[in-house]
VEXDREN-2710 file (C-alpha; in Angstrom, 1 decimal):
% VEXDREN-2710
k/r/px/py/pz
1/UNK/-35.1/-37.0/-16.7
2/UNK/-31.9/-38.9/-16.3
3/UNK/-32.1/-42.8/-16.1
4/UNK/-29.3/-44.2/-14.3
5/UNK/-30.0/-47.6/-15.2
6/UNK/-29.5/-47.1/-18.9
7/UNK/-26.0/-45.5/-18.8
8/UNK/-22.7/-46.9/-19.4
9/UNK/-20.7/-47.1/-16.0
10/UNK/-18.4/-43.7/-17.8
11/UNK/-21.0/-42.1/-18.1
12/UNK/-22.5/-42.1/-15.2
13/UNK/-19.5/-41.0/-13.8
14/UNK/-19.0/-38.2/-16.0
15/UNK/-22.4/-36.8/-15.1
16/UNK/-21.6/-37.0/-11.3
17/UNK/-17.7/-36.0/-11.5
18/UNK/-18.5/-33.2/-13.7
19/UNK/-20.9/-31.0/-11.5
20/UNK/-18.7/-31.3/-9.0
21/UNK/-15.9/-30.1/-10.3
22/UNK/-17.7/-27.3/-11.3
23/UNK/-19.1/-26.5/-8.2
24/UNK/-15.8/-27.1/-6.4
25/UNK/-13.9/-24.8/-9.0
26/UNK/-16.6/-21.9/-8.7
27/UNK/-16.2/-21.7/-4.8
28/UNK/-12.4/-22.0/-5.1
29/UNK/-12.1/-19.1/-7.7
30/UNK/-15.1/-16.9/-5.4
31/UNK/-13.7/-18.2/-1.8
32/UNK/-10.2/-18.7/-2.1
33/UNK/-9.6/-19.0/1.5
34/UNK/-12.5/-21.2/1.7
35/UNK/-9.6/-24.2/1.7
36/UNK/-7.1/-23.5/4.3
37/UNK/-5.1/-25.9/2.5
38/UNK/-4.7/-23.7/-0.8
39/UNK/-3.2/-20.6/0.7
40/UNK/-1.2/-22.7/3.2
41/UNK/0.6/-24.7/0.7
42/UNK/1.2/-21.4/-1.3
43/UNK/2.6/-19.4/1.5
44/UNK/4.7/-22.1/2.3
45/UNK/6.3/-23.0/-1.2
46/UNK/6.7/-19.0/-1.0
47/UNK/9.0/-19.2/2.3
48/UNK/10.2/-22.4/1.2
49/UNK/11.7/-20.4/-2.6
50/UNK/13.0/-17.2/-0.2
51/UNK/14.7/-19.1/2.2
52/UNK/16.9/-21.0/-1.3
53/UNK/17.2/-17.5/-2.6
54/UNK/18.8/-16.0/0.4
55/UNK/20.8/-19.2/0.9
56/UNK/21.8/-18.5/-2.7
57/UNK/22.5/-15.0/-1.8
58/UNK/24.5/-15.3/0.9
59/UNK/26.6/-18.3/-0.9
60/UNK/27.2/-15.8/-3.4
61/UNK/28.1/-12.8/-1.8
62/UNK/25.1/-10.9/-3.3
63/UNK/24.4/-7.8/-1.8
64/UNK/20.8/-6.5/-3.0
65/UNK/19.9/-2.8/-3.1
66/UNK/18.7/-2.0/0.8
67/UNK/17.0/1.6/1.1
68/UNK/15.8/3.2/4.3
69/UNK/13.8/5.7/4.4
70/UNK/12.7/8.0/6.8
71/UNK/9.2/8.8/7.7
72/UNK/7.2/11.8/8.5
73/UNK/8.7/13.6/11.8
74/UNK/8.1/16.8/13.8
75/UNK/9.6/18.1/16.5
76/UNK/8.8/21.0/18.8
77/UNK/10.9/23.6/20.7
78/UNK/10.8/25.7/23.7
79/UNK/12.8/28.1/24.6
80/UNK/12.6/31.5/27.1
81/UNK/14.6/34.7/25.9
82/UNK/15.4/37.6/27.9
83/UNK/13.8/40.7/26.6
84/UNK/15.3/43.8/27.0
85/UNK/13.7/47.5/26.0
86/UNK/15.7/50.7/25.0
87/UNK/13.6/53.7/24.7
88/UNK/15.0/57.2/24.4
89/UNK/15.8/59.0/27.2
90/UNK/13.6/61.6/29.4
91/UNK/16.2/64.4/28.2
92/UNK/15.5/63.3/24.6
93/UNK/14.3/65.9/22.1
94/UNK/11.1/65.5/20.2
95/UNK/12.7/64.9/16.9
96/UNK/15.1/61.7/18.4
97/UNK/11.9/60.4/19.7
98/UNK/10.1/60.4/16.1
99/UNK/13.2/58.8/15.1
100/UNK/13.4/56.2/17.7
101/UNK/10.1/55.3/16.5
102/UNK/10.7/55.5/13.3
103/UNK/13.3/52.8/13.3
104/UNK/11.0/50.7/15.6
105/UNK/8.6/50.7/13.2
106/UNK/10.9/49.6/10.3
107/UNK/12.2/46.7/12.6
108/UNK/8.8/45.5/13.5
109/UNK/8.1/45.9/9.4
110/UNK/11.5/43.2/8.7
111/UNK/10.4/41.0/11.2
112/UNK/7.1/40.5/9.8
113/UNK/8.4/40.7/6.4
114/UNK/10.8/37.5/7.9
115/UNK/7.8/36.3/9.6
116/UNK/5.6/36.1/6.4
117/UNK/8.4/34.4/4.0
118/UNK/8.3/31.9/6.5
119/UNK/4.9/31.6/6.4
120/UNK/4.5/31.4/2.8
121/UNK/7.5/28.5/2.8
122/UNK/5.6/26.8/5.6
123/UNK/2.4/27.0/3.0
124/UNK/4.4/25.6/0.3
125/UNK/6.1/22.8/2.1
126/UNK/2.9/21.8/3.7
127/UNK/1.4/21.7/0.3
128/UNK/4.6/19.7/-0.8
129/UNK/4.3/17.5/2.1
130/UNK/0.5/16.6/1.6
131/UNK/1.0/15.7/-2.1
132/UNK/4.3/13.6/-1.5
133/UNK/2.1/11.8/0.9
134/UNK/-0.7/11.4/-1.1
135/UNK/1.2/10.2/-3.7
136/UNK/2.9/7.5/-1.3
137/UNK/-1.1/6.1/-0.1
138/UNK/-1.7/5.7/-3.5
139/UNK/1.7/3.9/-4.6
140/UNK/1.4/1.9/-1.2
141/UNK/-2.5/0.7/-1.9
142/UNK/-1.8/-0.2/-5.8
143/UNK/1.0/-2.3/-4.6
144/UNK/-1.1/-4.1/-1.8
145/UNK/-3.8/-4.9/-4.2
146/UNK/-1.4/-6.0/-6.6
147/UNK/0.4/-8.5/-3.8
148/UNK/-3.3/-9.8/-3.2
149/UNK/-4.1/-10.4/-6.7
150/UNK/-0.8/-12.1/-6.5
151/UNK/-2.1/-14.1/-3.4
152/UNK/-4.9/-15.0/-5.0
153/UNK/-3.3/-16.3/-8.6
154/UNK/-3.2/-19.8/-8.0
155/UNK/-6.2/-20.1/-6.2
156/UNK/-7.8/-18.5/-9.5
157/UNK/-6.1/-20.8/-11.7
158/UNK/-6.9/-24.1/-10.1
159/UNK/-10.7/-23.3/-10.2
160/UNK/-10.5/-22.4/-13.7
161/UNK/-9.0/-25.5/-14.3
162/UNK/-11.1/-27.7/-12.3
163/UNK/-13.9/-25.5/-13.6
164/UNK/-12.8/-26.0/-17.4
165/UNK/-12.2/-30.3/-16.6
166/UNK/-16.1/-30.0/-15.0
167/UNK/-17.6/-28.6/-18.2
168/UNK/-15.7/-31.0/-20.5
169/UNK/-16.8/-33.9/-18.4
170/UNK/-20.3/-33.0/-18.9
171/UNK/-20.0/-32.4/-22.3
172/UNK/-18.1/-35.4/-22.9
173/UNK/-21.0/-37.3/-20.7
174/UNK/-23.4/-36.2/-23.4
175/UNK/-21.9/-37.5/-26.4
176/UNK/-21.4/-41.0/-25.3
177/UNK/-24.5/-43.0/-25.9
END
């Protein structure tokens, strides 16, 4: 048990100043957003250092690396063709027939030979495509958790800190008799 009485007027303020910071410096590294004031302050110093930099920019004629890039499109098209049939004539002999068929079948045989390349190249793009994209989720979610780690930095920092000054006031508050 503490007795108050008995202390020096430090110490007694060591042992009250010390939890404190603790407690304050363990809710501002686990709730960051916890004090509006933190993150305000930072987002504004951020604005505050782009707005100099473009104004330093544009002083200087400094043109910075701008890419655009296109996104993920598709686009669909109807059309109506005519269709015309040629078939051998009534007066046509058997053998012209079987060779009218003949060379049917061979041009139904290229156009699904066309029709299945096409296919296959549809297969691969798609597969391209789907790991292009994954590839851009990942690289897009690594780099928002990084820009909240960043977010979060200073808010870390300071509780450590006040965190770190907590303990050493306690321990300092022990020593003095």
């Amino acid at each position: 048990m503490i007795e108050w009485a008995q202390m020096t007027p430090l110490k007694c303020w060591l042992y009250l100043i010390g939890p404190i910071l603790e407690g304050l410096g363990i809710l501002v590294i686990l709730f960051p957003d916890a004090l509006p004031g933190v993150t305000w302050a930072g987002r504004w110093l951020l604005r505050l250092a782009n707005t100099l930099a473009n104004a330093v920019d544009r002083f200087a004629r400094i043109v910075h690396d701008i890419r655009i890039a296109g996104g993920t499109a598709s686009a669909v098209a109807v059309t109506a063709r005519g269709r015309i049939v040629i078939a051998p004539g009534q007066n046509a002999t058997l053998e012209e027939k079987v060779k009218f068929l003949f060379d049917k079948h061979l041009e139904i045989d290229g156009a699904l030979d066309a029709l299945r390349e096409r296919f296959e190249k549809f297969e691969k793009e798609t597969a391209r495509r789907f790991e292009q994209t994954g590839r851009e989720v990942e690289a897009w979610t690594k780099e928002a958790i990084r820009g909240e780690l960043e977010r979060y930095r200073g808010g870390r920092i300071s509780g450590s800190v006040l965190l770190f000054v907590g303990l050493v006031c306690s321990g300092f508050a022990n020593f003095i008799k």
